[in-house]
N, C-alpha and C positions, 0 to 999 in steps of 0.2 A: 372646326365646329360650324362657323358661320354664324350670319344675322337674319332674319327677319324684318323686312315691314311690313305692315299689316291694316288691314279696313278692317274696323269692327260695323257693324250694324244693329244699330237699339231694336229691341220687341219692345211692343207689339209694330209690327212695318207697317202700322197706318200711321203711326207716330215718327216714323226711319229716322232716326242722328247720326251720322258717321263720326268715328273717332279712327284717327292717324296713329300709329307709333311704330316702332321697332324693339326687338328683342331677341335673345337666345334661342329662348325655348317660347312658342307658339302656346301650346297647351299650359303652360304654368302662366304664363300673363294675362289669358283668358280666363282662368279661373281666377285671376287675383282682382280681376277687373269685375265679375260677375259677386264674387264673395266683398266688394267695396272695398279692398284694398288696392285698388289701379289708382289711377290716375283723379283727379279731383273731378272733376266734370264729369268722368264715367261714373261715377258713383248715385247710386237708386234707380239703375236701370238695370235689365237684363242684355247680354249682347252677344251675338255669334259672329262668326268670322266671314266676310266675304270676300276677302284678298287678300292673297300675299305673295310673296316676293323673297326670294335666299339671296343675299350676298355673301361676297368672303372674308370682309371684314366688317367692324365697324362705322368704319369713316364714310364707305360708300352707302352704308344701311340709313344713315342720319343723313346723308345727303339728298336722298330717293325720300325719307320720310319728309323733309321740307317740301318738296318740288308737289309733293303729292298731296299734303296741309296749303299749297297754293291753287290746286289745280279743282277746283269745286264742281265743274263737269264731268271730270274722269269717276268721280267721287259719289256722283247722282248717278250715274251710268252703272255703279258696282251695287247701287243699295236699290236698283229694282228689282220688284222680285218677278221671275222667271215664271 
């Protein structure tokens, strides 16, 4: 099946917050995140996806999500908009 990490990106982008995670399924965590059911700090924003990443398993999806919740350039670089 695989894992997921993922950049989300807050609307409206003059306001941009990135939020870091990992998961299964992309599409079901992004609507859970948007309907306020994510994560605590996601919650009364709207957010689309600007990054992700498939591993094979778990361990290394949670690994990649640290490295990436440390790296706050890689993170600025993904939430400009184009």
């Amino acid at each position: 099946m695989g894992c997921f990490v993922y950049i989300l990106g807050s609307l409206p982008p003059g306001d941009r917050r990135t939020y870091v995670g990992w998961t299964t399924d992309l599409d079901n965590r992004l609507a859970a995140h948007n309907a306020g059911t994510g994560a605590r700090s996601t919650r009364g924003r709207q957010w689309e996806l600007l990054y992700a990443e498939r591993y094979r398993n778990r361990g290394e999806a949670m690994s990649r999500e640290w490295h990436l919740k440390k790296d706050r350039k890689f993170r600025r670089l993904v939430a400009i908009e184009p």
